[in-house]
GUTORLUM-536685 format. One record per residue: x, y, z of N, C-alpha, C in turn. Coordinates in steps of 0.1 Angstrom, whole numbers, plus 5000, padded with zeros to 4 digits. Atoms other than C-alpha are relative to their C-alpha. Layout:
<recs>
XYZXYZXYZ ...
</recs>
This chain:
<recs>
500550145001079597147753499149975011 501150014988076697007774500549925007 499450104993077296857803498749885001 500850144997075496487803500049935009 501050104985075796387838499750135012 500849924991073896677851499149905011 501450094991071496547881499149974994 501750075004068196357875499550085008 501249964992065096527885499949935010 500550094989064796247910501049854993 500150115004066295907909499549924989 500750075009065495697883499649845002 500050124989063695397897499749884986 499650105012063595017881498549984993 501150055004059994987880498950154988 500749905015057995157845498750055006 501049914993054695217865499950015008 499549944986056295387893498450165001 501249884992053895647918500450154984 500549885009055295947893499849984986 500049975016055695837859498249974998 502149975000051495737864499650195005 501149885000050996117877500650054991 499649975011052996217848499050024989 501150055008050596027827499050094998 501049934999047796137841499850125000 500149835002048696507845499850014980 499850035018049496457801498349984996 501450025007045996287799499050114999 501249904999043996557815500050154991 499649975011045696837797499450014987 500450065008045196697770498449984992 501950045006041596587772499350145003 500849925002040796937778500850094988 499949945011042397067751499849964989 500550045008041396867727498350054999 501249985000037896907741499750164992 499949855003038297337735500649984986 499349995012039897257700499149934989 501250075006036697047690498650095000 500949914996033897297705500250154995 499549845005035397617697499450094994 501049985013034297667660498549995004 501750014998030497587673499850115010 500749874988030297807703500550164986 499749885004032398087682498650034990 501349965017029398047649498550005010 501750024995026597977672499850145015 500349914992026998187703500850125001 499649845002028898477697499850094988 500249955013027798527661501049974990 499149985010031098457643500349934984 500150045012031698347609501749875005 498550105004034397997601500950104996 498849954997036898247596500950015012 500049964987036698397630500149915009 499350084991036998047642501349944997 498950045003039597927624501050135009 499649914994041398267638500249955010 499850024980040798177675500849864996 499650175000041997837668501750064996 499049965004045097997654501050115007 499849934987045598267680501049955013 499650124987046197987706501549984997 498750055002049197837686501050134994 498849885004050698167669500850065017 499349934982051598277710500849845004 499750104992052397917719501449994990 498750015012054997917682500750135005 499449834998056098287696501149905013 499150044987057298127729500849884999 499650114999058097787719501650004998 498149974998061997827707500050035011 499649974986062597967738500049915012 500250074989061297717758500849925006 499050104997064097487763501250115009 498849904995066097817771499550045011 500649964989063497867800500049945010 499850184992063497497811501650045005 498950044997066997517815500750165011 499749884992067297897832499549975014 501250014986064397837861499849875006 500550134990064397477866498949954995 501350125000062097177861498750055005 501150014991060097237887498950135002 500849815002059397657885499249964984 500450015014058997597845498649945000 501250084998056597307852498850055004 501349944994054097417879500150104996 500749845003054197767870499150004991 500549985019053297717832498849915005 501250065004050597467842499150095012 500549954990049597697873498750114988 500849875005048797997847499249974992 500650055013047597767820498649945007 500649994989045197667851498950115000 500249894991044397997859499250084984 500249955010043598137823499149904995 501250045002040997867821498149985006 501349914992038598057843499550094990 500949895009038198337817499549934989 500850035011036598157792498650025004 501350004995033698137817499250175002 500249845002033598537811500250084994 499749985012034498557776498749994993 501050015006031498707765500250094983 499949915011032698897732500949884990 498750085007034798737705501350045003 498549935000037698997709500349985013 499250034984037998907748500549834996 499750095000037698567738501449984989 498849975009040698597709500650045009 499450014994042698757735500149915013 499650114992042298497759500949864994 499650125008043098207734501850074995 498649954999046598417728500750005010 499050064988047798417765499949875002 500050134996046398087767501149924995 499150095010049097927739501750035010 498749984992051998107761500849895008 499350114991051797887786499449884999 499950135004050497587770501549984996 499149985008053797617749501049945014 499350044988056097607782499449855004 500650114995054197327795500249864996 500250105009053297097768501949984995 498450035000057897137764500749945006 499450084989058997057797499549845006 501050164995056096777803500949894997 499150125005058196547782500949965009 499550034994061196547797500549965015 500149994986060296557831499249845003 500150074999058196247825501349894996 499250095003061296087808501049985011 499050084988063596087841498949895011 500750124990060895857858499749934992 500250145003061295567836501349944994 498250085003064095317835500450004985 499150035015066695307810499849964995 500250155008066194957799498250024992 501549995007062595087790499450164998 500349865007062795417776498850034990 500650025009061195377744498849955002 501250014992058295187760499350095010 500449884997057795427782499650134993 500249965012057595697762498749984990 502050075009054995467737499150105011 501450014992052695457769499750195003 500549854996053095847777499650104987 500949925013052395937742498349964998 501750055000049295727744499350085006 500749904996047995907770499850164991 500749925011047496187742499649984991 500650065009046195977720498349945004 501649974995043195917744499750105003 500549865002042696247748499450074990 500949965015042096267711498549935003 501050115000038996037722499450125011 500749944992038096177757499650154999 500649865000038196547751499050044995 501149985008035896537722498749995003 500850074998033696307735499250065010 500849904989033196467768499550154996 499749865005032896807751498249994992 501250065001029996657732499449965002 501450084985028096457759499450115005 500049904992028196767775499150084996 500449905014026897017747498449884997 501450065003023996777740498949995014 501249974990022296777775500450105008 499849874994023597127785500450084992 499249895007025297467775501150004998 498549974998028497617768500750035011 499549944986028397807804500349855005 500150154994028097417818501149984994 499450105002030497267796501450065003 498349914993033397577806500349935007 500150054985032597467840500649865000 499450114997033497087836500949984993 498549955001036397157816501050085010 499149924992037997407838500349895012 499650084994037697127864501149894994 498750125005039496877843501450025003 498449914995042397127842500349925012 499549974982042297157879500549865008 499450164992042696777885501249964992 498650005006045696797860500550075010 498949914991047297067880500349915014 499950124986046496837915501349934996 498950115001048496557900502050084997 498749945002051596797886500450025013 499749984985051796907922500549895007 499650174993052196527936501250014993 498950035005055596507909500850035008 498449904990058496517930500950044991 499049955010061096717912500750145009 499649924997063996927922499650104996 500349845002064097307922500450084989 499149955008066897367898500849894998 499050085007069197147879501050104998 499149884998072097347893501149994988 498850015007074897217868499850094985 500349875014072797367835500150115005 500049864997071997687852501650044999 498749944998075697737859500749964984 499450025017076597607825499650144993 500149935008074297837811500850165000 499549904996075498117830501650074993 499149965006078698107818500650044990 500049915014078098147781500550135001 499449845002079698467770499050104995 500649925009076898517744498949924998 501350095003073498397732500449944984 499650115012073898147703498449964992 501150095006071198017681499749895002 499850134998071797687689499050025018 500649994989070097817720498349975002 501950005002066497817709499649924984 500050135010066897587677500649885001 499350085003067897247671499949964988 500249995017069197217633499849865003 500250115000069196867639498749924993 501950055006065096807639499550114985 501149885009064397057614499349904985 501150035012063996827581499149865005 501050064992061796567604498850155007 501449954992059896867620499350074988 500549955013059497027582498849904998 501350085003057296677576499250005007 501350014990055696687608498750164993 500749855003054897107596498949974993 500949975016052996997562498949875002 501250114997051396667582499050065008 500349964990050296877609498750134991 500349975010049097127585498649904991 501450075000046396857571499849955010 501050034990045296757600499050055008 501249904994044097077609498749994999 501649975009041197017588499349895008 500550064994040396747612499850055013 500250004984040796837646499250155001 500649885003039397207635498950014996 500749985005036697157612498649864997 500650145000035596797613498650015010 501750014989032696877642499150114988 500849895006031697167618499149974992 500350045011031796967590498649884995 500750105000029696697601498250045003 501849974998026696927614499750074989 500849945012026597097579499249844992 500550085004025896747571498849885010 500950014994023596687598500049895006 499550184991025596407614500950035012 499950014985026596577646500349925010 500450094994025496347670500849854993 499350125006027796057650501850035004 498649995003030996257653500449975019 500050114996031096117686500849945001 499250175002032295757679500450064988 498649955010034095927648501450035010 498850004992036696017676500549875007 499850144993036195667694501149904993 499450115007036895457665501550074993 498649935004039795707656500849935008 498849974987041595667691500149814998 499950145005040595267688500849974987 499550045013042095197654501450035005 498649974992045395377667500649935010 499950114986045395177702500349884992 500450165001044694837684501850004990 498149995012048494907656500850025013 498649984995050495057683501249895000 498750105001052094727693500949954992 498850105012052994607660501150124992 498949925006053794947651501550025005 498649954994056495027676500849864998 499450145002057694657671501050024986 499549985015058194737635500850114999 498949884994059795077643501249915008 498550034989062494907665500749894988 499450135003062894607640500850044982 500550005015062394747603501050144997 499649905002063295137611498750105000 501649905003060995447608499350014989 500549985007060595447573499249924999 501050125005058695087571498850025009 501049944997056195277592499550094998 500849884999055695577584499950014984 500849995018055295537542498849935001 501750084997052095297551499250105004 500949914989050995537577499250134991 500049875008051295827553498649994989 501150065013049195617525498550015008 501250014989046495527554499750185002 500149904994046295887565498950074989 500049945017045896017524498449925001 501050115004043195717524498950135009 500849954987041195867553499650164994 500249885006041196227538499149974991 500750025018039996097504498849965006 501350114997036795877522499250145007 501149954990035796207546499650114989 500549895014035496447512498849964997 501350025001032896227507498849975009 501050024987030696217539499150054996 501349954998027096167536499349935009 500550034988026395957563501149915008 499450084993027395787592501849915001 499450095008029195517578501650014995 498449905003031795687555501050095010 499449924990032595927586500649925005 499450054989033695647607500949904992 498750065008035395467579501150095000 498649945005037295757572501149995016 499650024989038195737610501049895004 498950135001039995427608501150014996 499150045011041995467579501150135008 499949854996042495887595501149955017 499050004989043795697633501149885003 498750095000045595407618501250084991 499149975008047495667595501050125008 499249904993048196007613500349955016 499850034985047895807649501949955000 498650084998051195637640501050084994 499349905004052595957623501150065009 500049844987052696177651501649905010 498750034988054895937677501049964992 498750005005057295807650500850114997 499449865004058096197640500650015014 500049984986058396247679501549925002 499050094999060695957682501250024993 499049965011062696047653500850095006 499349814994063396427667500749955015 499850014987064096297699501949915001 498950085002066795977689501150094990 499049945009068696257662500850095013 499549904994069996447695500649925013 499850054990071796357724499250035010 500650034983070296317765499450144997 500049874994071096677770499650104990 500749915009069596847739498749995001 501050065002066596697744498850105002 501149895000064296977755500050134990 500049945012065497187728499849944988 500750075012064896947699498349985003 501150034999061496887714498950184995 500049885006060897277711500250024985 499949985012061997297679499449934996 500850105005060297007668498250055001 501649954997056697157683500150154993 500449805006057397507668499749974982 500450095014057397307634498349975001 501250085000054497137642498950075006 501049894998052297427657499950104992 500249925009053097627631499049984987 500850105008051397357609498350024999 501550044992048597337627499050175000 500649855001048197747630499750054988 500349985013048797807592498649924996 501150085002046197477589499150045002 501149944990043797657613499250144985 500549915005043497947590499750014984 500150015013044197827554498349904999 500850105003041497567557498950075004 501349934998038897807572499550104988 500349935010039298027543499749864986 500850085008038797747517499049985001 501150044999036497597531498850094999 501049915004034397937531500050034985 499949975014035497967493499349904992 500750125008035297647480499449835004 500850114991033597367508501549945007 499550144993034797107529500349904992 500150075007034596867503501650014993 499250005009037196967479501350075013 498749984991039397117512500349835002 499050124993040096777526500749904988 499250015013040896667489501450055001 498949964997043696897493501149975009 498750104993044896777519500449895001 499550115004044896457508501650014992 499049995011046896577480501750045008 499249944993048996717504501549915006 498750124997050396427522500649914995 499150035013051096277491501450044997 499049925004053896567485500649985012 499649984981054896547522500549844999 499550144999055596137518501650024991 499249955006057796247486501350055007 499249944991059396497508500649905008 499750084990060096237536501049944992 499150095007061795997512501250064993 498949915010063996267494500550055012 499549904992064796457531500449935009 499950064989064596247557500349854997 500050114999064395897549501849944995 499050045001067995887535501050025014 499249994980069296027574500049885004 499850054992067895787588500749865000 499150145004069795497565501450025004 498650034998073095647571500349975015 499550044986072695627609500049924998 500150164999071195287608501549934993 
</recs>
């Protein structure tokens, strides 16, 4: 059985924007905004400057997360062997350190094998980040907390792109490595400032003592039919965060997609309050069947992009539907487990939800070379259709018997 009054990383102080849970934040934002940025650009440098075909990028894009889904189960069993603090800086040291070789990734096949070690130690990282922000915010404001540190990756869906494309319009790819790799580097700065013990001695010795390795070690069954919906939401969204910059310069609207990210991250920002209001008052489902409908909406409107206009419509409907997806799924996996499960449901929960994203990566580059863009995002409309279904038949009766 786990023990639940293991030590805190640090005290838990009374005030919500205390000195670490802001470098928390901020470490999360930067992160973040460069991975989004490299998950936007990708596809264009892979077709434009190394010669490769939309397969070849969907591939690299898929690369990243099949290493990051290889490591991810485990990661809660890593967190909990080495400590907060080794787990933490290390994983963002190497993840750091491995965003120098892109600036020397002159082949596809160097560059594919970089985007494979790269997901390693995103994977560790992006596991423990969570919980390590969650001991620097008070009790009485968990759940708020939380909101605000998910946000911070919700502007990231905004800044990475954005900067990624500012960049790319009055420079190169060699230039835009360059001011990405710095982003990193001022993420890492701030992780360094986190105070956090060495070892959370009570797990190690817990773990120690096991006889045997357990499955229960690197899964939690708990999240699985919440991280199943996240899989098949995650899964259409690929076709946005993957192919949406691609999509827009076959249609010679580039230079728009842009403020297609803006008004995304805006439309999301402007719901949160009432969403999480409604989440606390109503339950998950009275948010997340809208969300789902909105999402579906948004798909259907970018099938039809021929200017402007429609792109940034679909944008709206795309960050008021999956923006408010993503953290109720999160929330969900997180409240079905006790204290001390908690970095293993989060693992399990992201191995769900990278797997989504990596199958998405690759299924939707092959359509889309078969039969367009157009009739892909169709599908995925259709998609979250079956996936709402699913929710209501899988999940949505769980969460009445707790309630």
């Amino acid at each position: 059985m786990a023990n639940t009054t293991a030590p805190r990383l640090n005290q838990t102080p009374d005030r919500l924007w205390n000195r670490s849970f802001i470098l928390c934040v901020l470490n999360n934002l930067f992160l973040f905004t460069y991975y989004f940025a490299f998950l936007t650009i990708l596809p264009i440098y892979i077709m434009k400057s190394l010669g490769g075909s939309v397969k070849e990028a969907g591939l690299a894009l898929t690369l990243f997360l099949i290493s990051s889904i290889a490591i991810r189960p485990f990661s809660g069993l890593i967190i909990e062997k080495i400590g907060h603090k080794l787990s933490f800086r290390g994983s963002e040291f190497f993840f750091m350190l491995f965003a120098f070789t892109y600036l020397f990734a002159d082949s596809l096949w160097i560059l594919l094998l970089v985007r494979f070690i790269h997901g390693i130690w995103f994977s560790v990282l992006t596991t423990v980040a969570v919980p390590v922000a969650n001991e620097f915010i008070p009790e009485q404001r968990k759940g708020e907390g939380m909101g605000y540190y998910v946000m911070s990756t919700n502007l990231a869906v905004v800044f990475g792109p954005f900067i990624a494309l500012t960049v790319l319009q009055y420079s190169d790819f060699k230039i835009l490595f360059q001011v990405l790799t710095a982003i990193i580097c001022i993420g890492f700065i701030f992780c360094l400032l986190i105070p956090m013990q060495s070892k959370n001695v009570s797990q190690n010795i817990e773990h120690e003592q096991k006889n045997k390795f357990s499955i229960h070690d690197v899964i939690e069954f708990k999240v699985l039919p919440i991280g199943f919906v996240a899989l098949l939401t995650a899964f259409s969204y690929s076709s946005i965060m993957s192919f949406i910059t691609a999509y827009a310069e076959s249609k010679h609207l580039l230079p728009y997609v842009s403020l297609f990210f803006i008004i995304f991250a805006v439309s999301m920002i402007i719901v949160r309050p009432w969403i999480g209001k409604l989440f606390d008052r109503k339950g998950a489902s009275s948010v997340i069947y809208p969300s789902f409908i909105c999402f579906a909406i948004g798909l259907v409107i970018v099938s039809f992009m021929s200017n402007p206009w429609i792109l940034w419509l679909s944008a709206i409907f795309i960050g008021i539907g999956y923006g408010s997806l993503f953290p109720c799924f999160q929330t969900v996996a997180i409240q079905s487990v006790p204290k001390a499960r908690m970095g293993h449901a989060i693992a399990s929960f992201f191995t769900l939800f990278d797997f989504g994203m990596a199958i998405g990566s690759v299924l939707m580059g092959l359509l889309i070379a078969e039969l367009g863009y157009s009739f892909t995002y169709l599908f995925c409309a259709a998609i979250i259709v079956v996936t709402l279904f699913i929710y209501k038949a899988k999940v949505a009766p769980q969460l009445t018997s707790v309630q």
